[in-house]
C-alpha positions in Angstrom: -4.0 -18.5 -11.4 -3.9 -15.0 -10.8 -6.2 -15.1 -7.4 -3.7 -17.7 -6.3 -0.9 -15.3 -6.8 -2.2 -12.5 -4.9 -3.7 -14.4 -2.6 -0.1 -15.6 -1.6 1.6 -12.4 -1.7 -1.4 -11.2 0.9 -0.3 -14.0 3.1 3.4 -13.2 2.9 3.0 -9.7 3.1 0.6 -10.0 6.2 3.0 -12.7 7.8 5.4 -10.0 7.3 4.2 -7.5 9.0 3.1 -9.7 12.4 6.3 -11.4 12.6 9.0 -8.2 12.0 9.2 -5.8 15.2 6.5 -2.7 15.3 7.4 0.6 16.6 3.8 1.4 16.7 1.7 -0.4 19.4 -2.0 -2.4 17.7 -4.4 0.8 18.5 -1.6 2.8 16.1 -1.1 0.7 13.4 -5.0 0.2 13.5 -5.5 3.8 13.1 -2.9 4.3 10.4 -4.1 1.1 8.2 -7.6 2.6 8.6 -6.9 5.9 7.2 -4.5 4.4 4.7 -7.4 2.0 3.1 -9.7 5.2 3.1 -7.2 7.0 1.3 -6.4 3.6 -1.0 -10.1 3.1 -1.5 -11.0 6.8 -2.4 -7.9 7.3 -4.8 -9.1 3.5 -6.7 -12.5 5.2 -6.9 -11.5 8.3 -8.4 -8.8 6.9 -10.9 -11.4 3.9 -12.0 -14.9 5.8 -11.6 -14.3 9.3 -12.2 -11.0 9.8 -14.5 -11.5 6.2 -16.1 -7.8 5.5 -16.7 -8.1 2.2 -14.9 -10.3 -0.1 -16.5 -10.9 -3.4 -14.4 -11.9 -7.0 -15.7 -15.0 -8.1 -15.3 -14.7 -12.4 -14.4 -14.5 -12.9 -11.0 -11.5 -14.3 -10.0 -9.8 -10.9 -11.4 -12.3 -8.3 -9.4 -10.8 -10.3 -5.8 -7.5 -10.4 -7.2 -7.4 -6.8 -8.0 -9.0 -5.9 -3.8 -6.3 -8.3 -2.9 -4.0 -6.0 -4.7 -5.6 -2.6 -3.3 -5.1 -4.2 0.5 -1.5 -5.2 0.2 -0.8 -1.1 -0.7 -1.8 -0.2 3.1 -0.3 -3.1 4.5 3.3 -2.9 2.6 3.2 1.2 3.3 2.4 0.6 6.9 5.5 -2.1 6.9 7.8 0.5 5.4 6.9 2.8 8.1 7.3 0.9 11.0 11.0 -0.4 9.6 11.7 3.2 8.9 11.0 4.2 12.8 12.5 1.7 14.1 15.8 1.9 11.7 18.5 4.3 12.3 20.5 4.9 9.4 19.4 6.2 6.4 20.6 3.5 4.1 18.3 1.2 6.0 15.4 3.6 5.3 16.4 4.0 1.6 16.3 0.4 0.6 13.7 -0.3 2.3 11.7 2.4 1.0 12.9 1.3 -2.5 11.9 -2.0 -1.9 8.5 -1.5 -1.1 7.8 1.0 -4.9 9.2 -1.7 -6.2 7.4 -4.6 -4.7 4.9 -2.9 -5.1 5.0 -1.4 -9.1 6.0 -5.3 -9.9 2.8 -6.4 -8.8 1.0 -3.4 -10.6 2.9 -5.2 -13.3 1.6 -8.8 -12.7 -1.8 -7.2 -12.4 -1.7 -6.6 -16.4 0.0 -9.2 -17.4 -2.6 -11.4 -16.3 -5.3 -8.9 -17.3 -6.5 -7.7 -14.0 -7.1 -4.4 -15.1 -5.9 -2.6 -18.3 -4.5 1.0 -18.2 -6.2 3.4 -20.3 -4.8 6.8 -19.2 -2.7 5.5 -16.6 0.9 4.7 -16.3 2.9 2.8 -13.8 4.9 5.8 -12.9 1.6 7.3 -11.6 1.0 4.6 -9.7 4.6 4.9 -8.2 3.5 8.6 -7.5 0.4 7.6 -5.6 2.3 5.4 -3.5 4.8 8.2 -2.4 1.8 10.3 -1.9 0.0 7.4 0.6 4.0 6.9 2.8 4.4 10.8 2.8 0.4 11.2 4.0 1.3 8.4 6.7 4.3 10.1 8.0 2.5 13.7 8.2 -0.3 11.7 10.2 2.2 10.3 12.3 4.0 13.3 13.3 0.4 15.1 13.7 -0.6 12.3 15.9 2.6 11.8 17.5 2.2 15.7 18.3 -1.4 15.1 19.8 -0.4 12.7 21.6 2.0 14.4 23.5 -0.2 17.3 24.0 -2.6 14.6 25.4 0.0 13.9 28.0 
């Protein structure tokens, strides 16, 4: 059951981010999704692995569900971004970024309720935290690369 629900959000989520307009062409949203799943990837490793506050199930169905999980982060940051460059007021920017924590802390949620992973010395608000540090990280890149880019020209 559980593989089945984040295997649909993944779908929605992805059909999301296709079907609503990009301010970022392919080649940046590429780049940004690539260093956000680095940064996704590396920040799972060290809270599981190193700090063990994350402990994951072992059957099967659970271990996809939970990489499910860990690729719609990127995908629903890198949605929040693109609405908030192409949005102009900040109303618009503030409920969607609102949204998106909360999206994305409620499927944290529906992670351990259906024993996905348990948290040992972890807390949902620290998860919340991670996610503002992976939307601020992708808006520093973006002016940095914005900047580059118009050096480049």
């Amino acid at each position: 059951m559980v593989l089945v629900v984040f295997a649909s959000v993944t779908w929605v989520i992805l059909a999301l981010f296709m079907m609503l307009p990009n301010k970022l062409d392919k080649q940046d949203n590429t780049f940004f999704f690539m260093v956000l799943i680095l940064l996704n990837c590396n920040g799972s490793w060290i809270f599981i692995e190193e700090m063990k506050a994350i402990k994951l199930a072992s059957p099967l169905p659970a271990n996809f569900s939970f990489l499910l999980f860990r690729t719609i982060i990127p995908y629903s940051i890198m949605l929040c971004q693109n609405i908030w460059l192409s949005s102009v007021s900040w109303q618009q920017k503030s409920i969607m970024t609102i949204t998106v924590y909360t999206f994305l802390t409620v499927m944290e949620w529906v992670g351990l309720q259906f024993s996905v992973y348990e948290f040992e010395k972890w807390h949902l608000v620290y998860s919340v935290v991670f996610y503002i540090f992976l939307q601020i990280a992708t808006f520093v890149l973006y002016k940095w690369y914005q900047h580059a880019a118009c050096k480049e020209e």
